[in-house]
PDB file of N, H, CA, C and O in Angstrom:
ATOM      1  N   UNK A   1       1.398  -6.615 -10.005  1.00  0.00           N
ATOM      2  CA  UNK A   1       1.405  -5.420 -10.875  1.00  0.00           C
ATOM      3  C   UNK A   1       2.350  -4.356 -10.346  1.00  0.00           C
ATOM      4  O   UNK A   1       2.584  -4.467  -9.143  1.00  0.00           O
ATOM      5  N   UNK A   2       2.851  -3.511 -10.872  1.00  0.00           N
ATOM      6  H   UNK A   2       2.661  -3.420 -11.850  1.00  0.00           H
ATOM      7  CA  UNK A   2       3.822  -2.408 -10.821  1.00  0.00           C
ATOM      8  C   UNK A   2       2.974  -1.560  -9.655  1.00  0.00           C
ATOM      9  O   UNK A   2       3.422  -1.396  -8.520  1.00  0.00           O
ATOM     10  N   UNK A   3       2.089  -1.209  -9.965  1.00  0.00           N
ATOM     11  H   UNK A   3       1.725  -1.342 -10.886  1.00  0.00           H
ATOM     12  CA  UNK A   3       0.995  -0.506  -9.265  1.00  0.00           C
ATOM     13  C   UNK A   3       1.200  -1.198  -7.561  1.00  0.00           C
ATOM     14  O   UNK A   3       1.288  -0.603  -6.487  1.00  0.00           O
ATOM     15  N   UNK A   4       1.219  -2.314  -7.800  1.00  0.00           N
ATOM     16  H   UNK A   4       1.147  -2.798  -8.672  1.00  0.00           H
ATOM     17  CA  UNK A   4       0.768  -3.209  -5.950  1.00  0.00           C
ATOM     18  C   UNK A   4       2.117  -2.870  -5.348  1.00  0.00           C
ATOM     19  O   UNK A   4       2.211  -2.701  -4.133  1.00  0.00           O
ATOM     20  N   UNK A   5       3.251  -2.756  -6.220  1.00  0.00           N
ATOM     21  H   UNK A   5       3.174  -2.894  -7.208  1.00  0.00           H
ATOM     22  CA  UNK A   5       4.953  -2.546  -6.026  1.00  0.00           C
ATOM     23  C   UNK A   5       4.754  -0.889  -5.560  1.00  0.00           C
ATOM     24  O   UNK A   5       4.966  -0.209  -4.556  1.00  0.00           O
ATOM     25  N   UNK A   6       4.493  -0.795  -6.223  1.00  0.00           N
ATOM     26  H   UNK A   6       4.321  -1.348  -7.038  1.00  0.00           H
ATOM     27  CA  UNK A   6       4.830   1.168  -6.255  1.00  0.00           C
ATOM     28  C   UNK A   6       3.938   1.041  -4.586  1.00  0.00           C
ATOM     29  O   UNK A   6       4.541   0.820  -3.536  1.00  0.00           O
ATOM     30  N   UNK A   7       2.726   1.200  -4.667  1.00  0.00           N
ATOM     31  H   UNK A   7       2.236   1.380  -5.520  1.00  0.00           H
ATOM     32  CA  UNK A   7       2.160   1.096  -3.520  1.00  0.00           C
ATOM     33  C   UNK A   7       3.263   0.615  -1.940  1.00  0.00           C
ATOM     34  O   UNK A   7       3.710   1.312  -1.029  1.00  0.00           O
ATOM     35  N   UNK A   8       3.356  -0.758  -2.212  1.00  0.00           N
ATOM     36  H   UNK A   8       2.994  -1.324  -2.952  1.00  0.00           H
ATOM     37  CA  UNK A   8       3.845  -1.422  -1.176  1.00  0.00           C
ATOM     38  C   UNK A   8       5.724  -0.433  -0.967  1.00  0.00           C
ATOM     39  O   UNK A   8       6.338  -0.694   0.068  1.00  0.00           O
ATOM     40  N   UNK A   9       6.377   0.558  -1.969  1.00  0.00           N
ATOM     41  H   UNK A   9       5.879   0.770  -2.810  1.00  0.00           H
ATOM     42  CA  UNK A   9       7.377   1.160  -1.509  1.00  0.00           C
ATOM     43  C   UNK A   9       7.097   2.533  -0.768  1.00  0.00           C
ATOM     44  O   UNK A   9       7.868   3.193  -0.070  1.00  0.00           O
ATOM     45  N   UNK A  10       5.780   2.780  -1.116  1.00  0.00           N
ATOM     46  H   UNK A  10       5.154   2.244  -1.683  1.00  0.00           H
ATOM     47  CA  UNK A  10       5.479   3.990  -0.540  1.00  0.00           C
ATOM     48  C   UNK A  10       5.206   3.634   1.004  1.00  0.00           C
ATOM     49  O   UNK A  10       5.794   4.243   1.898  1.00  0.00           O
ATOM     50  N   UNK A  11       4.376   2.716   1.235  1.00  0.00           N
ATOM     51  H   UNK A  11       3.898   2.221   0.509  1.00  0.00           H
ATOM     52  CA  UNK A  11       4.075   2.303   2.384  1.00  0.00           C
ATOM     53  C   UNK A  11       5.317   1.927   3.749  1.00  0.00           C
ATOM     54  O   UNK A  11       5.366   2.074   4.970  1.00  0.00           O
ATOM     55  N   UNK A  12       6.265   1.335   2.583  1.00  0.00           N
ATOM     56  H   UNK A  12       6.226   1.216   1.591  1.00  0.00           H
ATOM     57  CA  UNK A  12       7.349   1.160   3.625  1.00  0.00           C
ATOM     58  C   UNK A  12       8.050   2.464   3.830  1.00  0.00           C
ATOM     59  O   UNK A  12       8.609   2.838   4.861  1.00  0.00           O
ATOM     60  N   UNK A  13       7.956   2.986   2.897  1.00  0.00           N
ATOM     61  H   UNK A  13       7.502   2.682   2.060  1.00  0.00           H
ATOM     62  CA  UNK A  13       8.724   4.848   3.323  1.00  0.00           C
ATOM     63  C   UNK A  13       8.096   5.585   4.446  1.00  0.00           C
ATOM     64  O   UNK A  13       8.579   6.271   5.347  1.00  0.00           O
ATOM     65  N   UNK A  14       6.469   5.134   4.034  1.00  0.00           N
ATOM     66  H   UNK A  14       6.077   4.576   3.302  1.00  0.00           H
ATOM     67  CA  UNK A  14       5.585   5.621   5.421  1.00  0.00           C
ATOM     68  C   UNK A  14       4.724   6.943   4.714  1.00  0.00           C
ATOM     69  O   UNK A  14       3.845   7.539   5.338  1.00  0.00           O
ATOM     70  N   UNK A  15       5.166   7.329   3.174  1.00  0.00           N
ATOM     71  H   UNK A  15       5.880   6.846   2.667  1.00  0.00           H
ATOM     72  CA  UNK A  15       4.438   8.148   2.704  1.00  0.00           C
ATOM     73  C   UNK A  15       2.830   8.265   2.730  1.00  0.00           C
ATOM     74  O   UNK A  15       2.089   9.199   3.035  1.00  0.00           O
ATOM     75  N   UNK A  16       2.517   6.579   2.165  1.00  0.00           N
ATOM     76  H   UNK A  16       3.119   5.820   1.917  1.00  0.00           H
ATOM     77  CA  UNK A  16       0.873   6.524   2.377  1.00  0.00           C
ATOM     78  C   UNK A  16       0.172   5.486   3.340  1.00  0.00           C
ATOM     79  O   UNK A  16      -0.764   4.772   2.978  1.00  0.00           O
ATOM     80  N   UNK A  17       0.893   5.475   4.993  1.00  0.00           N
ATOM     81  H   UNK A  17       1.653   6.054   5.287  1.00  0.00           H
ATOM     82  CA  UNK A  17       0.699   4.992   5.867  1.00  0.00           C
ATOM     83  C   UNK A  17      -1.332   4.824   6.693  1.00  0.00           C
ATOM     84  O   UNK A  17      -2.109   4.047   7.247  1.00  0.00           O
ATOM     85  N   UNK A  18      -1.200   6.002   6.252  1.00  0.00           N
ATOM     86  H   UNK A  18      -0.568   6.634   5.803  1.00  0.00           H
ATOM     87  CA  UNK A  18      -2.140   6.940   6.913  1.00  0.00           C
ATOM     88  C   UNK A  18      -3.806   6.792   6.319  1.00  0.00           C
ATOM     89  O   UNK A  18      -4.914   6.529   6.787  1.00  0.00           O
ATOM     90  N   UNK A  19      -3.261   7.103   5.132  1.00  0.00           N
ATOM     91  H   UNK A  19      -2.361   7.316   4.752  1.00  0.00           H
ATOM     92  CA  UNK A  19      -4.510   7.559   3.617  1.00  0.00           C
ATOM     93  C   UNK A  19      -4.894   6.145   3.635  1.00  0.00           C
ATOM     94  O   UNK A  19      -5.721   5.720   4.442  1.00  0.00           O
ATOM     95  N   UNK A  20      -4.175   5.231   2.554  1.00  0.00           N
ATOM     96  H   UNK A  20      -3.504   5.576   1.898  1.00  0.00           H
ATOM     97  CA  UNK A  20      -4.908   4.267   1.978  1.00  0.00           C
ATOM     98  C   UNK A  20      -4.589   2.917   3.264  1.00  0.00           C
ATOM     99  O   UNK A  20      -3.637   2.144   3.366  1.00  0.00           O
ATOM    100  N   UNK A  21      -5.800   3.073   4.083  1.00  0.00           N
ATOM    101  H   UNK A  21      -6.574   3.701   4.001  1.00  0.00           H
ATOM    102  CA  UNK A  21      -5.857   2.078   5.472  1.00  0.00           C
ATOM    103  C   UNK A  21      -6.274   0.533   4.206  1.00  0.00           C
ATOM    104  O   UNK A  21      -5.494  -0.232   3.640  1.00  0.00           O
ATOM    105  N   UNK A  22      -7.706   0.600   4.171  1.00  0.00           N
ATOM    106  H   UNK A  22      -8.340   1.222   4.631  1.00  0.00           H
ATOM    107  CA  UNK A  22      -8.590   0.407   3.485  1.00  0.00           C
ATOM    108  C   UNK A  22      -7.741  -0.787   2.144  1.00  0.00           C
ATOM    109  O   UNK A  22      -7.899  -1.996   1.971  1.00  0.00           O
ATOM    110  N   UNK A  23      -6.859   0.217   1.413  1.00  0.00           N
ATOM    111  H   UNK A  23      -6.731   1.199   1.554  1.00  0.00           H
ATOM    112  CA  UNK A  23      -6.399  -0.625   0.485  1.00  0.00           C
ATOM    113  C   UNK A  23      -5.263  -1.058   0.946  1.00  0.00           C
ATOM    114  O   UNK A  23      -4.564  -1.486   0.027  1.00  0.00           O
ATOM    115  N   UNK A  24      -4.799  -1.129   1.916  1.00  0.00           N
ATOM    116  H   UNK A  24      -5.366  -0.782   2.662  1.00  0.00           H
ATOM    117  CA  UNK A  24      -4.072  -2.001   2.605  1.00  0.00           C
ATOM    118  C   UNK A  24      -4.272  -3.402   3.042  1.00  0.00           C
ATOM    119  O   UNK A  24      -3.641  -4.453   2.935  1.00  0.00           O
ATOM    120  N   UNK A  25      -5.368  -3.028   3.563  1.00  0.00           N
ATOM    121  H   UNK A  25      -5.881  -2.174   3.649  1.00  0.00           H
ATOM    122  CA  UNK A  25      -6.263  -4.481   4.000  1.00  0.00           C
ATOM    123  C   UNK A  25      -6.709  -5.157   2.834  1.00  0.00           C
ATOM    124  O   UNK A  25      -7.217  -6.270   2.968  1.00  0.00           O
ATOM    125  N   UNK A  26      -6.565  -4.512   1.417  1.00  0.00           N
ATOM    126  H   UNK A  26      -6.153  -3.608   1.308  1.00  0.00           H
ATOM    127  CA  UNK A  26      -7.397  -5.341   0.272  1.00  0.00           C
ATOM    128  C   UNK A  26      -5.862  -5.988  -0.081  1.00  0.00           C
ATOM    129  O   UNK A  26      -5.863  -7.194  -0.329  1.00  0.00           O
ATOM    130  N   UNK A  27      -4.667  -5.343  -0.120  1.00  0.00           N
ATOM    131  H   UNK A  27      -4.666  -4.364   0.081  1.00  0.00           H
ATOM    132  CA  UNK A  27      -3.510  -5.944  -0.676  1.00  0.00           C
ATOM    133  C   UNK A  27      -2.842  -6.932   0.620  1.00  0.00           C
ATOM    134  O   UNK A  27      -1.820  -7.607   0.493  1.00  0.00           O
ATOM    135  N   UNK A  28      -3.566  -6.851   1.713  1.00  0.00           N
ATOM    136  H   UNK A  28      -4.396  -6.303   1.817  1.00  0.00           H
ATOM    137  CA  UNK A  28      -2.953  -7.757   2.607  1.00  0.00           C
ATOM    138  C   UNK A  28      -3.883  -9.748   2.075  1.00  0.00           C
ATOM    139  O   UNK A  28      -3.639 -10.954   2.115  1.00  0.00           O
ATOM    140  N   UNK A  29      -4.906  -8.804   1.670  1.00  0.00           N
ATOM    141  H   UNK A  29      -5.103  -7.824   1.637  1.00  0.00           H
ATOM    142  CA  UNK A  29      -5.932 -10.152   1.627  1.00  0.00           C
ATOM    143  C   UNK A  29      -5.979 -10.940   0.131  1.00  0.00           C
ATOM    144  O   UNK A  29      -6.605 -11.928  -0.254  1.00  0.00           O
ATOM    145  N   UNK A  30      -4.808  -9.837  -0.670  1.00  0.00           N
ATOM    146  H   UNK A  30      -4.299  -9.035  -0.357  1.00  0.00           H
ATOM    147  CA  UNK A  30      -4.846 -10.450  -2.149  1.00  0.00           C
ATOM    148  C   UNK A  30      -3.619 -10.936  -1.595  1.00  0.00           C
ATOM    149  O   UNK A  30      -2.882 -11.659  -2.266  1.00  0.00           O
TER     150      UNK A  30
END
């Protein structure tokens, strides 16, 4: 989904490194 994309560019920028731990671990495990 666009959504798991958008997510996963923020993460590499380092914007939402911090915040969403949690749904990190749910998109590592999907």
């Amino acid at each position: 989904p666009l959504q798991l994309l958008a997510y996963y560019t923020a993460v590499e920028k380092g914007c939402d490194v911090d915040k969403p731990r949690n749904l990190a671990k749910s998109v590592t495990v999907e």
